[in-house]
C-alpha positions as CSV (number, residue, x, y, z in Angstrom):
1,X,24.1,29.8,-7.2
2,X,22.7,26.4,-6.5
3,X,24.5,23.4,-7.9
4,X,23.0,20.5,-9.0
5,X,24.4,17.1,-10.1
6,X,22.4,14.5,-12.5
7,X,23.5,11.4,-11.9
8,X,21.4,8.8,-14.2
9,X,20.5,9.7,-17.5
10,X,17.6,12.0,-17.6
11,X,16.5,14.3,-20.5
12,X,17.5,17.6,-21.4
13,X,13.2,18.1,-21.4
14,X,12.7,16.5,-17.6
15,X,14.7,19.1,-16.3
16,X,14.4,22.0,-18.7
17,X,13.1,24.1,-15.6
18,X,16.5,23.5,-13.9
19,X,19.0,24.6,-16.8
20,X,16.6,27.9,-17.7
21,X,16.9,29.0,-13.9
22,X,19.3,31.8,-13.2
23,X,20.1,30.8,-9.9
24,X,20.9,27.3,-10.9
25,X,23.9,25.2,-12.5
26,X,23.8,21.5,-13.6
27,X,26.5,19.0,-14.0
28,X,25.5,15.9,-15.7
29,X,27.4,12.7,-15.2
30,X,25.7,9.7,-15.7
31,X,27.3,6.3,-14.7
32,X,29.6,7.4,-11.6
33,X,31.0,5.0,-9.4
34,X,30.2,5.1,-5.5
35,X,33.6,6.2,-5.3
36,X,33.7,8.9,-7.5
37,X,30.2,10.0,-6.4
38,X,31.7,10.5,-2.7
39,X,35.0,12.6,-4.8
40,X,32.7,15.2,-5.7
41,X,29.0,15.4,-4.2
42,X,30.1,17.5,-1.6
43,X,30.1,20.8,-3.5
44,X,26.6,20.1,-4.4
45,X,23.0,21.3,-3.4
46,X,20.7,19.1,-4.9
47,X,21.3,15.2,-6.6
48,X,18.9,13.8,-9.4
49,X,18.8,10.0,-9.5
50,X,16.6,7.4,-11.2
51,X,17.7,3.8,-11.0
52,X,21.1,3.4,-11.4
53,X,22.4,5.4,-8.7
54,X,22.8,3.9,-5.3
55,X,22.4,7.0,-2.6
56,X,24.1,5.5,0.2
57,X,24.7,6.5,3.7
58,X,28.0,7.3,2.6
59,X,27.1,9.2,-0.1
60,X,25.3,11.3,1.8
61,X,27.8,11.0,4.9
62,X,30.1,13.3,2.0
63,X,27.4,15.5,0.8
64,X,28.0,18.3,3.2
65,X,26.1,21.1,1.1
66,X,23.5,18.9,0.0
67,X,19.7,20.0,0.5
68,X,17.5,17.9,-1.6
69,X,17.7,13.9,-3.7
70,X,15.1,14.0,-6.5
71,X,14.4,10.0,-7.7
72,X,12.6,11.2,-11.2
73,X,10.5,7.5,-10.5
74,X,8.0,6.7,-8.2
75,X,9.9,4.3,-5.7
76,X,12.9,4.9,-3.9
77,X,14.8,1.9,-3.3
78,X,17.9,3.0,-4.3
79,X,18.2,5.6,-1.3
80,X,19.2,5.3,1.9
81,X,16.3,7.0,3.8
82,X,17.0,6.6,6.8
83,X,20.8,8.2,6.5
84,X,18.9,11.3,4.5
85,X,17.2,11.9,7.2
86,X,19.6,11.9,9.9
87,X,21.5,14.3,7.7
88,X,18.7,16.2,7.4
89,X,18.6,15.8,3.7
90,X,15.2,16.4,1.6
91,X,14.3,12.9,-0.3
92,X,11.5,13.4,-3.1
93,X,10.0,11.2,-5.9
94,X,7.4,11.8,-8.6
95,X,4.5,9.4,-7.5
96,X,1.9,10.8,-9.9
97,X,4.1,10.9,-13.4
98,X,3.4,7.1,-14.6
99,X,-0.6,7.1,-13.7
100,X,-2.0,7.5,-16.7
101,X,0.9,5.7,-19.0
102,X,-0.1,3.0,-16.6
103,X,-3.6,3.4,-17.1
104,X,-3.3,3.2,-20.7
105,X,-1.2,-0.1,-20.8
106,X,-3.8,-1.5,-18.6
107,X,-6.1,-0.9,-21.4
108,X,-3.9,-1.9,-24.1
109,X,-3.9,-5.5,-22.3
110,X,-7.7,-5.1,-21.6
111,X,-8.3,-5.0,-25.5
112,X,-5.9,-7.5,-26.1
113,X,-7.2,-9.9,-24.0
114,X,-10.4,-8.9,-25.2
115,X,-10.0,-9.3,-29.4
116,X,-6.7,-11.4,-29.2
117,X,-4.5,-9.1,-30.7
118,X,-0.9,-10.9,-30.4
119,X,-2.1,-14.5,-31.1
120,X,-3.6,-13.4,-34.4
121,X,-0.6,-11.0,-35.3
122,X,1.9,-13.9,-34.7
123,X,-0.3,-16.1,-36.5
124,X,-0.8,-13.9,-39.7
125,X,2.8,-12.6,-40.2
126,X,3.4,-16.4,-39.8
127,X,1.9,-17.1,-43.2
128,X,-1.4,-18.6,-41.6
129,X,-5.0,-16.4,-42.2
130,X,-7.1,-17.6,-40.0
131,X,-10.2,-15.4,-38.9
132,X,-12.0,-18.1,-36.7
133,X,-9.3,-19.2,-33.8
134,X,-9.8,-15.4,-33.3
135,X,-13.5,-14.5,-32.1
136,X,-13.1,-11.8,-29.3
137,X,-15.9,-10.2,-27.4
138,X,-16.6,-6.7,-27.0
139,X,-16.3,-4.5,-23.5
140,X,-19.6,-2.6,-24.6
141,X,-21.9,-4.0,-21.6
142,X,-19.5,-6.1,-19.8
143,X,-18.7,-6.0,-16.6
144,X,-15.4,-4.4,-15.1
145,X,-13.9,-5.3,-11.7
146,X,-11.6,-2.6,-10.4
147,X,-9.2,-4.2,-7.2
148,X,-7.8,-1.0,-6.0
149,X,-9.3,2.5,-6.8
150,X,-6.1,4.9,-6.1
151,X,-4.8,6.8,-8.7
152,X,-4.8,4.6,-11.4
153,X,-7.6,2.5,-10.7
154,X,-9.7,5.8,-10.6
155,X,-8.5,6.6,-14.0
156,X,-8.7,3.0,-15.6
157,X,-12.8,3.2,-14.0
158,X,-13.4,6.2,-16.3
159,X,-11.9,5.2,-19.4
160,X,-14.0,2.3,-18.7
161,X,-17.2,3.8,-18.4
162,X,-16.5,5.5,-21.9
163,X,-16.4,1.6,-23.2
164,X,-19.9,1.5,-21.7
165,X,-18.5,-1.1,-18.9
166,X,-20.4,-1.2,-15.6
167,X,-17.6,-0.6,-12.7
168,X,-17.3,-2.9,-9.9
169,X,-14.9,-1.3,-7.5
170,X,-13.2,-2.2,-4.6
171,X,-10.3,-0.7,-2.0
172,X,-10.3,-0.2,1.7
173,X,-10.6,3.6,1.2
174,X,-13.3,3.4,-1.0
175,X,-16.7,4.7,0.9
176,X,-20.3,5.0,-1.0
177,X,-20.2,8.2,-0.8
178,X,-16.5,8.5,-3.3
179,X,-17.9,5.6,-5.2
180,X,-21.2,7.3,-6.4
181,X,-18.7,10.4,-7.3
182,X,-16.9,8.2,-9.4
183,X,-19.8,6.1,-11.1
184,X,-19.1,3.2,-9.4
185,X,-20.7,0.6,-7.4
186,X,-18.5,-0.1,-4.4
187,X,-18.5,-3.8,-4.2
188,X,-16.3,-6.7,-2.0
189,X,-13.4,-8.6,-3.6
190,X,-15.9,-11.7,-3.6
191,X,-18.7,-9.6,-5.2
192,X,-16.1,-8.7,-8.5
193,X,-14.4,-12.6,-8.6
194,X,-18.6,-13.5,-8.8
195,X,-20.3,-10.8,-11.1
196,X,-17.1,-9.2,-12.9
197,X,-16.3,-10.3,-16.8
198,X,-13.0,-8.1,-16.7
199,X,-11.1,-8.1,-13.8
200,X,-7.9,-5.4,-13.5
201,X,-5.9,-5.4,-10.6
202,X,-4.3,-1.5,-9.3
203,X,-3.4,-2.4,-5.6
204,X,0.6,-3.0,-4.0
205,X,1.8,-6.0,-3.3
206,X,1.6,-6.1,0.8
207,X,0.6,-9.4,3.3
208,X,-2.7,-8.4,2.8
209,X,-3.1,-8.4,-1.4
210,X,-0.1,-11.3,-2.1
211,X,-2.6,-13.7,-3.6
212,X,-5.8,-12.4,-3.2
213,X,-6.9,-14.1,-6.3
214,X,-6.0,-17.8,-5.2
215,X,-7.4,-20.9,-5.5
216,X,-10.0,-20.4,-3.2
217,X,-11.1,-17.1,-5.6
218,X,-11.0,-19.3,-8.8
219,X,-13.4,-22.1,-7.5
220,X,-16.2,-19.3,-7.2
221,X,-15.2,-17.1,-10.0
222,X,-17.8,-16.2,-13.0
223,X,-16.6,-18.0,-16.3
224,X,-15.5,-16.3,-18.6
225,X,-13.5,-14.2,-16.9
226,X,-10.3,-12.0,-18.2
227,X,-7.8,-10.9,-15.8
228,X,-5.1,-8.0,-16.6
229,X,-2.2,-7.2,-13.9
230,X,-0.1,-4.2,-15.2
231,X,0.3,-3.5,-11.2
232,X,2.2,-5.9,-8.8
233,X,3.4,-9.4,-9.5
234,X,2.1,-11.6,-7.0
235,X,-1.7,-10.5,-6.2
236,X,-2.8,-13.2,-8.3
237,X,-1.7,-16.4,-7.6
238,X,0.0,-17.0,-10.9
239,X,0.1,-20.7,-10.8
240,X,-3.3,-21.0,-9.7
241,X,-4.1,-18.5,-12.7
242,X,-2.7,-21.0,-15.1
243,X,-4.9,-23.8,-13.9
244,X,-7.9,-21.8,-14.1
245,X,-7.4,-21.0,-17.6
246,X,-6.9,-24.3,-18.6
247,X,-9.7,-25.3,-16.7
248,X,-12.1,-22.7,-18.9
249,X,-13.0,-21.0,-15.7
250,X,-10.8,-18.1,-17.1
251,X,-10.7,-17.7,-20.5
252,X,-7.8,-15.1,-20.9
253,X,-5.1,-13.2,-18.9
254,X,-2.8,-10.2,-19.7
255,X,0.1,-9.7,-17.4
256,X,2.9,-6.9,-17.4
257,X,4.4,-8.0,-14.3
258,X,5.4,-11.4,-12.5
259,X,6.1,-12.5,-9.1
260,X,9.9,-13.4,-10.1
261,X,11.5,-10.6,-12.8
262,X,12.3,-11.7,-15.7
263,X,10.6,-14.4,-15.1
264,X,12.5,-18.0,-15.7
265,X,12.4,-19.4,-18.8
266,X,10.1,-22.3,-18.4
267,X,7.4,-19.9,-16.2
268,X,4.1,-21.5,-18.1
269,X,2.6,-18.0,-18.7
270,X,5.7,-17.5,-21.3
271,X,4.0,-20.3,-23.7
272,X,0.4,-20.5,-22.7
273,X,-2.1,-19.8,-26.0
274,X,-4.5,-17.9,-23.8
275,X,-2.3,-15.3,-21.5
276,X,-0.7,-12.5,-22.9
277,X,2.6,-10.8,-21.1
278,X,4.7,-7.8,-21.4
279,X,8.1,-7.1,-19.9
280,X,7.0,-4.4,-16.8
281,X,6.0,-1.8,-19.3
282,X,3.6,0.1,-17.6
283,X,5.3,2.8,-16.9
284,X,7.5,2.9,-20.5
285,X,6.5,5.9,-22.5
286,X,8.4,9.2,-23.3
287,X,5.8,10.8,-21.5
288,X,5.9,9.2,-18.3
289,X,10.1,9.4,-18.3
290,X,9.8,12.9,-19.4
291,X,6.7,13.8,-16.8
292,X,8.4,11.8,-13.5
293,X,11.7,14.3,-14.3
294,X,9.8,17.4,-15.3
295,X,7.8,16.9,-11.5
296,X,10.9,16.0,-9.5
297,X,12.9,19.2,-11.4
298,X,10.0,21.1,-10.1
299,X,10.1,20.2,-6.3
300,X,14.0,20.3,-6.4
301,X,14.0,24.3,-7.6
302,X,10.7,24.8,-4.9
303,X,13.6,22.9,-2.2
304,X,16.2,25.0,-3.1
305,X,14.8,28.3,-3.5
306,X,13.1,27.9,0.0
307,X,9.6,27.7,-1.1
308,X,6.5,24.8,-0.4
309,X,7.5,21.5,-1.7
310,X,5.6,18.3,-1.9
311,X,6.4,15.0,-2.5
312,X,8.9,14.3,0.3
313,X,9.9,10.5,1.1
314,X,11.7,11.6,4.7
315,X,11.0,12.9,7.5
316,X,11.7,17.1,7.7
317,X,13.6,18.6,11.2
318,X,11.6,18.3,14.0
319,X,12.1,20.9,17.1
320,X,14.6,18.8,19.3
321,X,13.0,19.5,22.3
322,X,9.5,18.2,20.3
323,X,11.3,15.1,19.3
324,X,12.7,13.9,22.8
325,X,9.3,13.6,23.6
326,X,7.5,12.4,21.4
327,X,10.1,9.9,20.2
328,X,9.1,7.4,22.9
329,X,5.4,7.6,21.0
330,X,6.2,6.9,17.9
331,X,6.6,3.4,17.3
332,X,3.2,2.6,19.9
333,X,1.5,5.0,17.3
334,X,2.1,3.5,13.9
335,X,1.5,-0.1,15.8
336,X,-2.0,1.1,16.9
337,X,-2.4,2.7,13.8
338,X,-2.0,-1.0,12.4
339,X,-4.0,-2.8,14.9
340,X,-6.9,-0.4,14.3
341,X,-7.0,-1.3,10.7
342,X,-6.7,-4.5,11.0
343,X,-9.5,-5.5,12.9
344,X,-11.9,-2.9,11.4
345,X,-14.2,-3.8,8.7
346,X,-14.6,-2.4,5.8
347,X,-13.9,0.6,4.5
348,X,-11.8,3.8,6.6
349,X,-14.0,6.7,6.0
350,X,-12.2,8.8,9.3
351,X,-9.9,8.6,11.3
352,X,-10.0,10.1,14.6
353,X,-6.8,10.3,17.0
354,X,-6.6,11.6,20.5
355,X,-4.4,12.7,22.6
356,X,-4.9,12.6,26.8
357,X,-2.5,13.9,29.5
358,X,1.0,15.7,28.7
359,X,0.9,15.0,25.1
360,X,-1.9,17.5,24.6
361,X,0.5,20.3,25.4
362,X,2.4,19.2,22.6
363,X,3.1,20.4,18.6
364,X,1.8,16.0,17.8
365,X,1.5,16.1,14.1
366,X,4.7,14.0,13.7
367,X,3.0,11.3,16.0
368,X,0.4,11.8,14.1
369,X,1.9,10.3,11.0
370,X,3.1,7.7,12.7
371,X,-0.3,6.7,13.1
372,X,-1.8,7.3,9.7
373,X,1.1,6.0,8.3
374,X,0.1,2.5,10.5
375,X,-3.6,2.4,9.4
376,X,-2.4,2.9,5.2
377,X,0.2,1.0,5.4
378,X,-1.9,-1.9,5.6
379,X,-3.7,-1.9,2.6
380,X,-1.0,0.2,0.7
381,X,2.2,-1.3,1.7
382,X,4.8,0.4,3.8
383,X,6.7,1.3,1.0
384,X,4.2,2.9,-0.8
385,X,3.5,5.2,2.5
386,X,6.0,6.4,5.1
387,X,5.6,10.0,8.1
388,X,5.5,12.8,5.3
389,X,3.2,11.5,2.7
390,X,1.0,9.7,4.8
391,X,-1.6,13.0,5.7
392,X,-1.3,13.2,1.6
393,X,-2.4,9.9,1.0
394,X,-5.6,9.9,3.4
395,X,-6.6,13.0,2.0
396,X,-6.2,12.0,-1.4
397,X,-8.5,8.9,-0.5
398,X,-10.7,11.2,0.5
399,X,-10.1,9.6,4.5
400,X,-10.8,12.4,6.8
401,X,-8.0,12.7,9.9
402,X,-9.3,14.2,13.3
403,X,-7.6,15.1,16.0
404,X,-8.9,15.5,19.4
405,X,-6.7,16.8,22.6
406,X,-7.7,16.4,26.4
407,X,-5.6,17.0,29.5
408,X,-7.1,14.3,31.2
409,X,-5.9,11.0,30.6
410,X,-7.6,9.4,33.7
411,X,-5.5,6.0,35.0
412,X,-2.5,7.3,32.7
413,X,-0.5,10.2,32.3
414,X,-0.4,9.8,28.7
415,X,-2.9,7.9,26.4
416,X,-3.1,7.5,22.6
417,X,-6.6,6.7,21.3
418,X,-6.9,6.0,17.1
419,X,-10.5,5.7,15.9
420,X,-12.1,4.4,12.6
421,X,-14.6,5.3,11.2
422,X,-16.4,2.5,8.6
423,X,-20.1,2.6,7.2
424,X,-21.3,3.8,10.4
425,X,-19.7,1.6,12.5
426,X,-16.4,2.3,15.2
427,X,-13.3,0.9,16.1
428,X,-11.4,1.7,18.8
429,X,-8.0,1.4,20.3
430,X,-6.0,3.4,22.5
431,X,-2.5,2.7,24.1
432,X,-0.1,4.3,26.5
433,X,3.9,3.9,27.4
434,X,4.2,2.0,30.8
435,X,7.8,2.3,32.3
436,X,10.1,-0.6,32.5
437,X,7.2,-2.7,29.7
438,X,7.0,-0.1,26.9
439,X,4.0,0.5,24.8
440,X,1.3,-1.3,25.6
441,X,-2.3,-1.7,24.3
442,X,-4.7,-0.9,26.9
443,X,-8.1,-0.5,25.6
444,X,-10.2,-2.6,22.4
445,X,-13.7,-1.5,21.5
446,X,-14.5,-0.2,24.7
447,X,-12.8,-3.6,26.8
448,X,-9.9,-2.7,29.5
449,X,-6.9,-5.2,28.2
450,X,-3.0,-5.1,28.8
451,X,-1.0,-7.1,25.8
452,X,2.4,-6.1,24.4
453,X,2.1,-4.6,20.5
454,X,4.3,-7.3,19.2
455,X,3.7,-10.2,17.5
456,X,0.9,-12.5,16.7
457,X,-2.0,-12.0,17.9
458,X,-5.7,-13.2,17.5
459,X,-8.7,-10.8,18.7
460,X,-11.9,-12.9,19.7
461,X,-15.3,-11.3,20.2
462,X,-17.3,-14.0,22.0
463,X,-20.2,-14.4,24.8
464,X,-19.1,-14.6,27.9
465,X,-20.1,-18.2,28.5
466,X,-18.0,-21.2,30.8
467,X,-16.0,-23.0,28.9
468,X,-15.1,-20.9,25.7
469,X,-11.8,-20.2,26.9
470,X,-11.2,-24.3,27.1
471,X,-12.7,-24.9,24.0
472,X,-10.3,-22.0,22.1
473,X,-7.1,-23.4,23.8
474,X,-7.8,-26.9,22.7
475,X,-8.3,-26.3,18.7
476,X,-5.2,-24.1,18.8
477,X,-3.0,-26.3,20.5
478,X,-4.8,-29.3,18.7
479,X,-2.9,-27.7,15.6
480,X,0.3,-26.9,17.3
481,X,-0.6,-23.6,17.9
482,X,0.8,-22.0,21.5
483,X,-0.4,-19.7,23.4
484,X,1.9,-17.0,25.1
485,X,-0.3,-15.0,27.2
486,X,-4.1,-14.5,26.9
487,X,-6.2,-11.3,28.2
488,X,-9.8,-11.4,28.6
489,X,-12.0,-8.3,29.0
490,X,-15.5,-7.8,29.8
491,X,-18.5,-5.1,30.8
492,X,-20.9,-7.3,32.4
493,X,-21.1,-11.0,33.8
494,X,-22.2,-13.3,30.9
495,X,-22.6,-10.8,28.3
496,X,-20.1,-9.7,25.6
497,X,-16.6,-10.0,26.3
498,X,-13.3,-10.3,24.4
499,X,-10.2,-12.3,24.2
500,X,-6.8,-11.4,23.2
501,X,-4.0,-14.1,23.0
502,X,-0.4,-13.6,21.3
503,X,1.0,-17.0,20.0
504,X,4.1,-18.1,18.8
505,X,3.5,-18.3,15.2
506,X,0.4,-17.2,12.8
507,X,-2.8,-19.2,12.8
508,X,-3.1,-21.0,9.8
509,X,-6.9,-20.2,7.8
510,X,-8.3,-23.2,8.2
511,X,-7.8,-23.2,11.8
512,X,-9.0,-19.5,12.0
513,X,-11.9,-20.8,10.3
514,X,-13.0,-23.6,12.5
515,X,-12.9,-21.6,15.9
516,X,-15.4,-19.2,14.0
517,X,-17.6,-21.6,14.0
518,X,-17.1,-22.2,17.6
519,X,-20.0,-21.9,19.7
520,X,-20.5,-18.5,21.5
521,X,-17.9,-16.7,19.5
522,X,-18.8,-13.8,17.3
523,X,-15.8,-13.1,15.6
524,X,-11.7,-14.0,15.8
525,X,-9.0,-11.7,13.6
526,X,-5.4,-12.3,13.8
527,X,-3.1,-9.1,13.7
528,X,0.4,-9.0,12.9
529,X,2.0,-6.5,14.5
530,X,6.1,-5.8,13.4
């Protein structure tokens, strides 16, 4: 018999499978100290959180028979990864239970935005009936802007096209090809801010997204616009939001999240006549609480029982023998993995990684995730995707992983080589493990280079031409801006070339800006690399 302890409150529903199954017993006791959850989680197989329990390393330090942690939510915060997976311990959430609850508050805000809804209820149970503060406009023929087209983006684009909306989407994942499937027209962040009269926002809050409706955003934006955020607080500069609206460039805004939760008690959105907010509600439904246990209960009996799983957080056993060498790898991976994305452009249609020299002989699918796991986490945030899930999530992004083995590795007895695949065109990087400097990248878009994985870093496509190196070194350091080491490659004398310098602190926009417009250079990208 397997024994498994619920430790949050979850209903009897969510985990009906688990209490019907003969080879199962549950204990349920919700609201256990630390303490008393080390007393007694040893003589148990399996552990069902949600948000109240803390799973920490000592937790699982004093679960000796335990197998399997089921967090019936999508994140995972409250878990000590890291100490699962030394113990060898299963950790598994329920990312697809709150999609379409999500979906549907999205639209509930969409609609009212749209007609006004709250402003007119709070004025007619006030006493007041007043029809003409309260002219809406219909979504029949408007234009909807979709920023992110995962899971529930996808969904909210065909309840929209039932509306009769026209879809602008956008994500880095999102080819022509998946677009056209989906009936909609891929389009830039800049084409939605300009031709969109909805905008909804369905993409994590990483680097990349914090803010990506700013200032800059609202200056171009069509009037008129309406903005809903049931996903992250934080893409939209929420400040910057409020001056817009009361600037008429936006002319309403629903928002279920906040940078800051709660937010404080003077945050303008709280009082503001035009923008609509909900307390993080998204995912509040009996539905999505029951769904996210019912999944978790699922995996948990698949875990226990033996049997294919999905939805693991963790890493599972790898061979020992595997491991020791491929440990080394793994970190150079995920970093190139990075790197890679961040200098392509547009969107990852395939991904192609190879392997040269020894590593060929090798089982590399755990190195592999490492470096899928660099290129997603990108765009998706590194705690939406981590070594399991990773091959999952490109898949389900319909982003096409190919791996290539070779036992030649020419000047190196092992190289890693990631390649992206965007719209027809390449890139390219490739890196190798050089003993006493550690990884190291040593090839860019076809250009030999040497630079440490680390850092800042800025990537300058330019003509090979006297002078340019002068010219970059003077606007940086102009705007206190130093420069640790520089590498320049190049194929022939006076043709293309590129630079790569690491500095000791990012490159403010502007600045990246104005050595664009530098003579000779075709393009400069910073990359941070962690």
């Amino acid at each position: 018999m397997f024994k498994v302890l619920v430790s949050d409150p979850i209903s009897d529903l969510g985990i009906q499978q688990l209490m019907d199954a003969e080879d199962v017993t549950i204990d349920k006791k919700p609201g256990l100290s630390e303490d008393e959850l080390v007393a007694i989680i040893g003589q148990y197989d399996a552990l069902l959180v949600r948000s109240q329990t803390r799973v920490t390393a000592r937790v699982l330090e004093a679960g000796s028979s335990l197998k399997v942690v089921g967090r019936a939510g999508v994140g995972v915060d409250n878990i000590d990864l890291p100490a699962a997976t030394s113990k060898g311990v299963i950790v598994i959430n329920a990312p697809d239970g709150n999609t379409i609850t999500t979906c549907e508050h999205t639209f509930a805000m969409m609609m009212a935005v749209a007609r006004h809804i709250p402003q007119a209820y709070a004025k007619t149970v006030g006493g007041e009936w007043d029809r003409k503060s309260f002219v809406g406009v219909e979504l029949r023929g408007k234009t909807l802007g979709v920023v992110g087209m995962g899971r529930i983006g996808s969904e909210v684009a065909r309840r929209a096209k039932a509306f009769g909306m026209d879809i602008l989407g956008y994500d880095p994942f999102l080819t022509e090809e998946k677009a056209e499937k989906l009936g909609v027209k891929l389009a830039s962040v800049d084409d939605i801010v300009r031709g969109a009269d909805f905008m909804t926002v369905h993409t994590p809050l990483t680097p990349e997204t914090r803010h990506m409706i700013g200032a800059e955003q609202f200056k171009v934006m069509k009037r008129g616009m309406r903005i809903v955020n049931c996903a992250r607080g934080g893409i939209v500069d929420e400040y910057a939001l409020v001056d817009a609206v009361n600037e008429g460039i936006v002319a309403g805004a629903a928002f279920d999240v906040f940078e800051v939760e709660p937010p404080a008690a003077d945050h303008p959105f709280l009082t503001h006549p035009k923008i609509i907010v909900t307390p993080h509600l998204g995912a509040s439904t009996i539905e999505a609480q029951e769904n996210v246990a019912i999944d978790v209960s699922e995996q948990v009996l698949h875990i226990l029982r033996d049997e294919p799983f999905l939805n693991a957080v963790n890493m599972p056993p790898v061979a020992a023998a595997v491991m020791t060498q491929l440990q080394p790898y793994f970190e150079l991976g995920e970093k190139l993995g990075s790197l890679a994305a961040q200098i392509a452009d547009g969107p990852v249609g395939e991904i192609t990684v190879g392997f040269s020299g020894d590593l060929a002989e090798l089982d590399t699918q755990p190195l592999t995730r490492y470096i899928v796991k660099g290129i997603l986490a990108h765009h998706l945030g590194s705690d939406q995707v981590n070594i399991i899930n990773s091959l999952h999530l490109a898949k389900e992004r319909g982003v096409n992983v190919v791996v290539n083995k070779s036992h030649a590795a020419k000047d190196f007895t092992n190289l890693v080589s990631v390649t992206l695949s965007s719209r027809g065109e390449t890139t390219h990087v490739a890196g190798t493990l050089l003993t006493g400097y550690g990884p190291r990248i040593v090839q860019v878009n076809g250009y030999t280079v040497d630079v440490a994985p680390s850092g800042h870093l800025v990537f300058i496509s330019h003509h090979d031409r006297p002078g340019i190196i002068g010219r970059i070194g003077t606007l940086l350091g102009s705007n206190d801006v130093n420069i640790a080491t520089m590498q320049v490659g190049r194929q022939v004398e006076g043709g293309a070339a590129i630079m790569v310098l690491t500095v000791d602190k990012g490159v403010p926009k502007p600045v990246l800006a104005e050595m664009i417009q530098l003579d000779e250079l075709k393009s400069a990208k910073e990359v941070t690399l962690y």
